[in-house]
C-alpha positions in Angstrom: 0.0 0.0 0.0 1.5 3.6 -0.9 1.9 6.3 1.2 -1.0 8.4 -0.5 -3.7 5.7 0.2 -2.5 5.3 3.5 -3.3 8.9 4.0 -6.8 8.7 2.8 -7.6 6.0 5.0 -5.8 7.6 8.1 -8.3 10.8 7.2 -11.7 8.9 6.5 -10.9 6.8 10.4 -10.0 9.8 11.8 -13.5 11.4 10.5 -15.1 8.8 11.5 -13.8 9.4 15.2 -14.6 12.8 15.2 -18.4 11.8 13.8 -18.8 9.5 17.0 -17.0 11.8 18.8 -19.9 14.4 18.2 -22.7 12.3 18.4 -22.0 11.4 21.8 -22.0 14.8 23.0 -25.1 15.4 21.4 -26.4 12.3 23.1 -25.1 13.4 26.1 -26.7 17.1 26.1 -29.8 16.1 25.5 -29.9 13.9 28.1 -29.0 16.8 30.3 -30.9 19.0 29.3 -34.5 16.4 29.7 -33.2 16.0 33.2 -33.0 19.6 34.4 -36.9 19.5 34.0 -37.3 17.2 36.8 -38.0 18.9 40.3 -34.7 18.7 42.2 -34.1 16.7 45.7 -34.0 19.0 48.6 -32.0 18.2 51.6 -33.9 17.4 55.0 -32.3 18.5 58.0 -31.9 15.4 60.8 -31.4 15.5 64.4 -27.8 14.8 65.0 -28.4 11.7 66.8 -29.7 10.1 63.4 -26.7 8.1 62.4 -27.4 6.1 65.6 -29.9 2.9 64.4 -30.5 0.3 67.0 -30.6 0.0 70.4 -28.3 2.2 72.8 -27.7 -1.6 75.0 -27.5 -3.7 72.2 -24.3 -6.1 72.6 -21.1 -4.9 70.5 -18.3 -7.0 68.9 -15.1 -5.7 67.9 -12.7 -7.5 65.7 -9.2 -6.2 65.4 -6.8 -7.0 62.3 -2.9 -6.1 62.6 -0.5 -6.4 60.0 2.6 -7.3 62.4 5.6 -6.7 59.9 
C-alpha cells in the first residue's frame, strides 16, 4: 500500500472518530438538558443523633486485624 492511500484512509478513520465523537456529546446534552426538567431533591435537616440505628444496650463485637511486619 503507498503512502498516499494510506493517507486517505488515516483521514476517512480519523472522520469517523470525530463523527462519534460528536454524536456522543449530542447524546449526552440532550440527556441533560431532559433531566433539568425534573423537580430537584431538597435536603432534610436530621437530628444529630440520626446516624445512631438500634438500640443504645445492644451487645457490640469488635474484631481487630494487625498487619505485624
Amino acid at each position: 500500500m503507498n503512502n498516499r492511500n494510506r493517507f486517505w484512509i488515516m483521514l476517512g478513520a480519523g472522520g469517523v472518530a470525530v463523527a462519534i465523537a460528536i454524536a456522543i456529546i449530542a447524546v449526552a446534552a440532550l440527556n441533560l438538558t431532559s433531566r433539568s426538567e425534573a423537580t430537584p431533591a431538597v435536603a432534610e435537616e436530621f437530628p444529630p443523633y440520626t446516624h445512631i440505628i438500634g438500640e443504645a444496650d445492644a451487645p457490640v463485637t469488635v474484631v481487630e486485624f494487625g498487619d505485624f511486619q
